[in-house]
N, C-alpha and C positions, 0 to 999 in steps of 0.2 A: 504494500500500500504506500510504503513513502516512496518508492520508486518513481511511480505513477504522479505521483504530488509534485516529488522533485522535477520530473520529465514537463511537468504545467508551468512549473514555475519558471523554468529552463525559457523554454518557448516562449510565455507570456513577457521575458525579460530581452528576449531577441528581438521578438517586433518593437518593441520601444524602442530598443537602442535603437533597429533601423530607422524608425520613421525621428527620432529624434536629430540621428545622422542627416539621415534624408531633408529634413528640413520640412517633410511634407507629412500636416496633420486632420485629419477630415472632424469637420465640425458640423454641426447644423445649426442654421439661424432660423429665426420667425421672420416672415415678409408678411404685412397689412398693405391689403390693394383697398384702397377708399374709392369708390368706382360710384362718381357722380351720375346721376341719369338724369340729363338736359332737358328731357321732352316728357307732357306728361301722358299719363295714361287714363284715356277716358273710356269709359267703361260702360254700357247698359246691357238691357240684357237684349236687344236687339243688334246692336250696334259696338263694337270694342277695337281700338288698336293696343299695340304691346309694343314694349322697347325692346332694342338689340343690345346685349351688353357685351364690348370686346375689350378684355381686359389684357389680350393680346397690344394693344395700342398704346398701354402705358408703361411710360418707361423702366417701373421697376419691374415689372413681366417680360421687356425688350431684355434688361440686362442683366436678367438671371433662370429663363425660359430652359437654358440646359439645364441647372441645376434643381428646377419643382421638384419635389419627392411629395409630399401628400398636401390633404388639406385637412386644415383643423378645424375651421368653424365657416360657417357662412350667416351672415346676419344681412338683416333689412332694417332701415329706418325711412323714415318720413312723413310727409302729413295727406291725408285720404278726405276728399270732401264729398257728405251725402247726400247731394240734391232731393232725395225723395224726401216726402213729410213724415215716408215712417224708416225706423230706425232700420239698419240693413246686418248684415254679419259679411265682412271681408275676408276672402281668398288672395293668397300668390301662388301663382304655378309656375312652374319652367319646363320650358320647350328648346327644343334644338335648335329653329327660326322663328321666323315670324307668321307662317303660311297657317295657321290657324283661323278659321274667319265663322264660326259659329261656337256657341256658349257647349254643345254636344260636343264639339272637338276638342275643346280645351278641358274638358270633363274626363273625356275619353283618352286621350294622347298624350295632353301634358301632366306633367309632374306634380301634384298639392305640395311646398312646401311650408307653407304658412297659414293656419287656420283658424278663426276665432275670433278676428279681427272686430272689436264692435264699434258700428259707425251711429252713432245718435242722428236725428233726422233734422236736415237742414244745419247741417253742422259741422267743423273740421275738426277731424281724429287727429290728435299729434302723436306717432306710432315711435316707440322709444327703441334705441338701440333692442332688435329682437331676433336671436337665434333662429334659420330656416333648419328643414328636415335636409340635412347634406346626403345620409344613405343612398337614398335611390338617384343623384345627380350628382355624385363625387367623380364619375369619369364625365361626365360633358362638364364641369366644371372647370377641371384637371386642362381639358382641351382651351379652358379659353375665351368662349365663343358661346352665349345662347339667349332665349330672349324670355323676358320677363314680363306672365298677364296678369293681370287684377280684374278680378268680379267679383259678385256677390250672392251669396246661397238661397236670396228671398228673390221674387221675382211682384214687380218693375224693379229694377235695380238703375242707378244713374250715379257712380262714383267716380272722383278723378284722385288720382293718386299724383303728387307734385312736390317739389325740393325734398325727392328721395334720395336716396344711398346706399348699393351692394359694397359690403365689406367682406373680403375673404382674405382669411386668415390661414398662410402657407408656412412651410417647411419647407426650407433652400439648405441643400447640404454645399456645402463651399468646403473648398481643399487647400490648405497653409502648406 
């Protein structure tokens, strides 16, 4: 048994030295993408556009795109406003684009991350920094590239979601 121990320790004291030699240490850092969304998103339950989010476009995704290894969190913030007179309950989904064009498709196709939302009637939600479900969109995230809807679960529905904000929160391994 100390054979076995010693032969660990042996090893475990060689890769040091090398990478100590070497000069070269593998780390991981945290990257926070604060991923503004310009344009809002109006919503009913006839009628709805969704935004494209490319996180590909920002510079700290340009300058460290080789090194992504996972992701940690994904949040939404911002403020939702609910033209009906009665009170509504908010959804976020995500999809792969934007070719979604009825409230069945986005049901059907895209992704619920965010559920519960409650909008009083005739009234703006201010939506506090709020954890999305990452599981089922952690590789379309990973990639970069996808587009973000808002509705709501009551029907008339007339919501506009505006000065929102996708934060994702990555894992960058970097090499010293």
């Amino acid at each position: 048994m100390k054979m076995k121990k010693k032969s660990w320790t042996l090893l475990a004291a060689a890769i040091f030295a090398t990478l100590l030699l070497s000069g070269c240490w593998l780390f991981g850092i945290t990257l926070v993408l604060n991923y503004d969304i310009e344009n809002k998103i109006a919503s009913t339950d006839t009628h709805f556009n969704s935004v494209f989010v490319d996180l590909t476009q920002e510079q700290d995704w340009k300058d460290n795109q080789d090194k992504l290894d996972e992701i940690y969190i994904l949040y939404f913030y911002g403020k939702i406003y609910n033209d009906e007179n009665t009170p509504a309950t908010g959804q976020l989904y995500v999809y792969k684009d934007t070719t979604l064009h009825t409230i069945a498709e986005v049901e059907s196709l895209a992704t619920l991350v965010l559920d519960g939302l409650v909008l009083p009637a005739k009234d703006t939600t201010e939506v506090p920094i709020t954890a999305m479900k990452l599981e089922p969109i952690r590789d379309l995230v990973m990639k970069g590239k996808f587009a973000l809807y808002a509705i709501a679960t009551n029907v008339p529905f007339h919501i506009e979601v505006f000065d929102a904000t996708v934060v994702v929160v990555f894992a960058v391994e970097t090499i010293f």
